[in-house]
LOZABA-405237 format. One record per residue (C-alpha): x, z, y; residue in three letters. Coordinates in steps of 0.5 Angstrom, whole numbers, m for minus. Layout:
N
<node <X Z Y> 'ALA'>;
...
This chain:
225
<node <m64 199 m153> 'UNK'>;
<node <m60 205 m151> 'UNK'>;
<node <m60 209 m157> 'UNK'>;
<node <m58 203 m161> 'UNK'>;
<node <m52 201 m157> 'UNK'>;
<node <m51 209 m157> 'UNK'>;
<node <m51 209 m165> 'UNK'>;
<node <m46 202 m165> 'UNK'>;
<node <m42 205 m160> 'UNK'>;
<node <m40 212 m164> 'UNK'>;
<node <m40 208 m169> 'UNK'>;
<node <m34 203 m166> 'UNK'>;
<node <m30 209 m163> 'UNK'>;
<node <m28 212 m170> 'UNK'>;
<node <m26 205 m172> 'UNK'>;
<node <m21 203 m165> 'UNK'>;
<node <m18 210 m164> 'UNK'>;
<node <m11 208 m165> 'UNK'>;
<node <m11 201 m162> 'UNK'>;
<node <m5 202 m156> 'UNK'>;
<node <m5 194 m156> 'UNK'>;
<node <m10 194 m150> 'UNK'>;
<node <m18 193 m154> 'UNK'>;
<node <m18 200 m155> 'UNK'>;
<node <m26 204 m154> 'UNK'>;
<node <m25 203 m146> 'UNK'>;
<node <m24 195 m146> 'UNK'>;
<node <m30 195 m150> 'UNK'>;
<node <m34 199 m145> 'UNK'>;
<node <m32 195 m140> 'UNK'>;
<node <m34 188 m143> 'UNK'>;
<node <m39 192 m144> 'UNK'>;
<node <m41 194 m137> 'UNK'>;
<node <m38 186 m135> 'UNK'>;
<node <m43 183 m141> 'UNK'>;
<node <m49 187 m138> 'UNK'>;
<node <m48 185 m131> 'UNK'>;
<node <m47 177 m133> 'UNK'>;
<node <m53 177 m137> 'UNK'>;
<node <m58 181 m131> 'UNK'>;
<node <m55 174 m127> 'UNK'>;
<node <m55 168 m132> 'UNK'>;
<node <m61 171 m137> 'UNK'>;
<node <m60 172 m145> 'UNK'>;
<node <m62 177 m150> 'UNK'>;
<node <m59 183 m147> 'UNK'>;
<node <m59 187 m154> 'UNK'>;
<node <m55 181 m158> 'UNK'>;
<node <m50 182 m151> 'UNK'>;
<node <m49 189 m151> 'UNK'>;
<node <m48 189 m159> 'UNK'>;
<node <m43 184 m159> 'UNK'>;
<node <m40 186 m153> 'UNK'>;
<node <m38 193 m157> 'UNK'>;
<node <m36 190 m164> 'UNK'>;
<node <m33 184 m162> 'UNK'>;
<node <m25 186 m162> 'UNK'>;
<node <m26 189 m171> 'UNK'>;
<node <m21 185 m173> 'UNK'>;
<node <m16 189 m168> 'UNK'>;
<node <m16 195 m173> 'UNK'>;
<node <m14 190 m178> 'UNK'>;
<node <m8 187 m174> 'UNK'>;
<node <m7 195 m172> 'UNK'>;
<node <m6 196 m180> 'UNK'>;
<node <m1 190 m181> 'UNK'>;
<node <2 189 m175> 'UNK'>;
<node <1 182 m174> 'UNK'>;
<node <m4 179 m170> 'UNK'>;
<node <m11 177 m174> 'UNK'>;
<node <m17 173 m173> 'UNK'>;
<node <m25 173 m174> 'UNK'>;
<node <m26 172 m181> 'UNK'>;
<node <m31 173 m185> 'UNK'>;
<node <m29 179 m188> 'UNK'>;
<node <m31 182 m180> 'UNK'>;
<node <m36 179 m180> 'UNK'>;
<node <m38 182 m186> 'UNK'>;
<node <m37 189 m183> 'UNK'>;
<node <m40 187 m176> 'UNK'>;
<node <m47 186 m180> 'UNK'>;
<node <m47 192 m185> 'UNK'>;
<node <m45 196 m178> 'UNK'>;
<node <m50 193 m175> 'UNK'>;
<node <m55 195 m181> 'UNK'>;
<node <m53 202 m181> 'UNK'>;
<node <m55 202 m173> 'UNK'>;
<node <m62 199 m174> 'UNK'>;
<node <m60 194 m170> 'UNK'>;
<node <m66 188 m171> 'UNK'>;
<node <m63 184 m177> 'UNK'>;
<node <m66 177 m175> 'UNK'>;
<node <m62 178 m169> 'UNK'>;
<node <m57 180 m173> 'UNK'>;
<node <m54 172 m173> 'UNK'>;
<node <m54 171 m166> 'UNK'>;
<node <m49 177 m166> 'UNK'>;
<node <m44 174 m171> 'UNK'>;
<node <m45 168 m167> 'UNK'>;
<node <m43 171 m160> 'UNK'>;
<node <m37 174 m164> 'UNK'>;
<node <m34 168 m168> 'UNK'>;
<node <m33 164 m162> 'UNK'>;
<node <m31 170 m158> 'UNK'>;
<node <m23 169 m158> 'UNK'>;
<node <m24 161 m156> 'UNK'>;
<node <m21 158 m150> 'UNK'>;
<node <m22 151 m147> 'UNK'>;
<node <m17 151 m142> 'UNK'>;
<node <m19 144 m140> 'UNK'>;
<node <m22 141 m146> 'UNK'>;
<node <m29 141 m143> 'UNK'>;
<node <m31 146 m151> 'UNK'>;
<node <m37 150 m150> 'UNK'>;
<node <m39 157 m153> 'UNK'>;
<node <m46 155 m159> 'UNK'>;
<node <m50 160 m155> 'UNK'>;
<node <m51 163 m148> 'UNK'>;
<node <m50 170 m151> 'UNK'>;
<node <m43 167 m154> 'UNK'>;
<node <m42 165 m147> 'UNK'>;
<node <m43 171 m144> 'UNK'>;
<node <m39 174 m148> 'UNK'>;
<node <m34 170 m147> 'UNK'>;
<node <m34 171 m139> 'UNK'>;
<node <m34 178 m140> 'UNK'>;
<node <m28 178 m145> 'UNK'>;
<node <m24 173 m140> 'UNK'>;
<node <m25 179 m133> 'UNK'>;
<node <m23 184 m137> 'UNK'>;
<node <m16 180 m138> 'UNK'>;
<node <m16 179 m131> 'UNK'>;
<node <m14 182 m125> 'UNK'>;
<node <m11 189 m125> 'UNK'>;
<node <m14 192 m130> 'UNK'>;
<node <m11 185 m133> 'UNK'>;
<node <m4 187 m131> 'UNK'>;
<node <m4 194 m134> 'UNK'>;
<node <m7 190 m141> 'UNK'>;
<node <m2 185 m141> 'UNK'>;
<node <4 190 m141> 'UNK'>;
<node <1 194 m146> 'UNK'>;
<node <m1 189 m151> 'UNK'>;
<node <7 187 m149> 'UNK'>;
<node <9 195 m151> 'UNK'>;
<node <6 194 m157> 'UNK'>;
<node <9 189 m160> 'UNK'>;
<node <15 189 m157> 'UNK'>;
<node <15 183 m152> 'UNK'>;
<node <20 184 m146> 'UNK'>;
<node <18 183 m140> 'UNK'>;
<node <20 177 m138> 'UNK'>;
<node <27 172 m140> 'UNK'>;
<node <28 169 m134> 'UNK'>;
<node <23 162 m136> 'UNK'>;
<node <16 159 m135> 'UNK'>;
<node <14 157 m141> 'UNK'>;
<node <9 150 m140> 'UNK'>;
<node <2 151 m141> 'UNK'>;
<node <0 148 m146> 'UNK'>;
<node <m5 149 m153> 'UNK'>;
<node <m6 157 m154> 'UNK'>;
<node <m6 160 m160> 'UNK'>;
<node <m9 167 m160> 'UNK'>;
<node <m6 169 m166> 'UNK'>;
<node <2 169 m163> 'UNK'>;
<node <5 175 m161> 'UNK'>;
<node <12 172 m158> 'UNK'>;
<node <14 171 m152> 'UNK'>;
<node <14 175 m146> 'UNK'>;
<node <10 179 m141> 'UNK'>;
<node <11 175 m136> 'UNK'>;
<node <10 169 m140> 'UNK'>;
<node <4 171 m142> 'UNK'>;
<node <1 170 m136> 'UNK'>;
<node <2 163 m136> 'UNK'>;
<node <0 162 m143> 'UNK'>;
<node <m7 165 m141> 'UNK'>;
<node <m8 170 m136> 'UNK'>;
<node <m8 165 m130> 'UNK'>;
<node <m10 160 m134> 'UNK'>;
<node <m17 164 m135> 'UNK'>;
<node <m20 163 m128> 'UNK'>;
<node <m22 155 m130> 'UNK'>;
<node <m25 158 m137> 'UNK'>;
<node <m30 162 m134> 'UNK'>;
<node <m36 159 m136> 'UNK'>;
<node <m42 162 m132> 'UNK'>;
<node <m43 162 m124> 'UNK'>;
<node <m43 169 m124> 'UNK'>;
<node <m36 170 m128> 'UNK'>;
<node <m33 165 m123> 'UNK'>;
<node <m35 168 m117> 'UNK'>;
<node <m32 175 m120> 'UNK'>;
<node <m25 172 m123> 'UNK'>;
<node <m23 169 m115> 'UNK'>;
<node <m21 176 m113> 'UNK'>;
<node <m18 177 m120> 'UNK'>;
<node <m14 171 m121> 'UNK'>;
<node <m11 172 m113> 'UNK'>;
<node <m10 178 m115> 'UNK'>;
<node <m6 176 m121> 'UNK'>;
<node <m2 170 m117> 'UNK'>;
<node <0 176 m112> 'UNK'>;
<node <4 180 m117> 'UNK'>;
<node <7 175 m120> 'UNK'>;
<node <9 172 m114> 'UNK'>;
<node <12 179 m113> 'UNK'>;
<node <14 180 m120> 'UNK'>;
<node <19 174 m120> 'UNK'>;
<node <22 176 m113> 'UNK'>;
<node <24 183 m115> 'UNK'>;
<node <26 181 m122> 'UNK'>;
<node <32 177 m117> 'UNK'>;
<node <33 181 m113> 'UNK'>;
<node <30 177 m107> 'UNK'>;
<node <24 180 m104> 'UNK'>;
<node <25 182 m97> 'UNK'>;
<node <21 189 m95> 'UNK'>;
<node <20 191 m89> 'UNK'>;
<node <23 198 m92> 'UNK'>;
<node <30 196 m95> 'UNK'>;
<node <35 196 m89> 'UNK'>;
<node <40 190 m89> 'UNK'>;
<node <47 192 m92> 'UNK'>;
């Protein structure tokens, strides 16, 4: 297994080298890492996992070639299959990989929508951590940079159906659009118990990112005029 995954990753690291949005090589690893630590709790095939967790962001490479926002679509899926051949990756697991990746960019947010398969799921869940927390923070603002987004204008937006492939709105915004909304979408007991933390964290810095905006958070540190 870690030759194949090592074959994938080498792979991977010359297509998303110029990724600035946030789903560059070390979102992956993380996803990675994430996936592989949800699995050895929940269960799963472990190989279709992995692979999915190192191939699941292919159509950012695109989005970073047109400079909109793409989906997965059967062109990727295209690719992710003769990538998967190249590596010697088991091709009657190869369908359950392309599975995995289709639904990855899926949200219930309320609607009771599951992944199709266990493997889909964790990888979703993986996925989901890694927009969370700090590591969430950083991502969010990056991706923010890349296209050109404000920080914030000062409004919070209603949560209502969120669309993947919009790259409007505001930084801060995004967090009610998606970020905080995540905890709730986590599919399995092992994500939900990682993602308390993040989200908390999350809700914090919002928290302090609206005060400071207005001028009125009250540190300790800033005497009184």
């Amino acid at each position: 297994m870690h030759e194949i995954m090592e074959t994938i990753r080498q792979e991977v690291t010359t297509l998303v080298r110029l990724d600035s949005s946030g789903h560059n090589l070390d979102h992956l690893e993380r996803v990675y890492r994430l996936s592989m630590r949800l699995a050895q709790v929940e269960g799963g095939n472990r190989l279709v996992v992995g692979a999915a967790a190192w191939l699941h962001d292919l159509h950012r490479v695109i989005e970073a070639e047109a400079g909109t926002l793409g989906q997965v679509g059967q062109d990727i899926l295209a690719e992710t299959e003769r990538i998967l051949e190249r590596t010697g990756f088991p091709r009657e697991r190869i369908p359950a990989v392309l599975l995995a990746i289709a639904d990855h960019d899926s949200f219930s947010f309320g609607n009771g929508r599951r992944a199709p398969s266990l493997e889909a799921i964790l990888l979703q869940d993986a996925d989901k951590l890694d927009a969370m927390g700090a590591i969430g923070i950083a991502r969010c603002f990056q991706f923010s940079g890349a296209h050109a987004n404000p920080l914030w204008d000062g409004q919070i937006p209603e949560p209502g159906p969120y669309d993947p492939t919009r790259n409007t709105g505001t930084a801060l915004g995004h967090f009610y659009e998606k970020l905080l909304r995540l905890q709730d979408d986590l599919q399995t007991p092992t994500a939900r118990a990682l993602g308390i933390e993040r989200h908390r964290f999350m809700e914090q810095f919002v928290a302090r990112f609206q005060a400071e905006w207005r001028a009125v958070d009250h540190s300790s540190e800033i005497p009184d005029a």
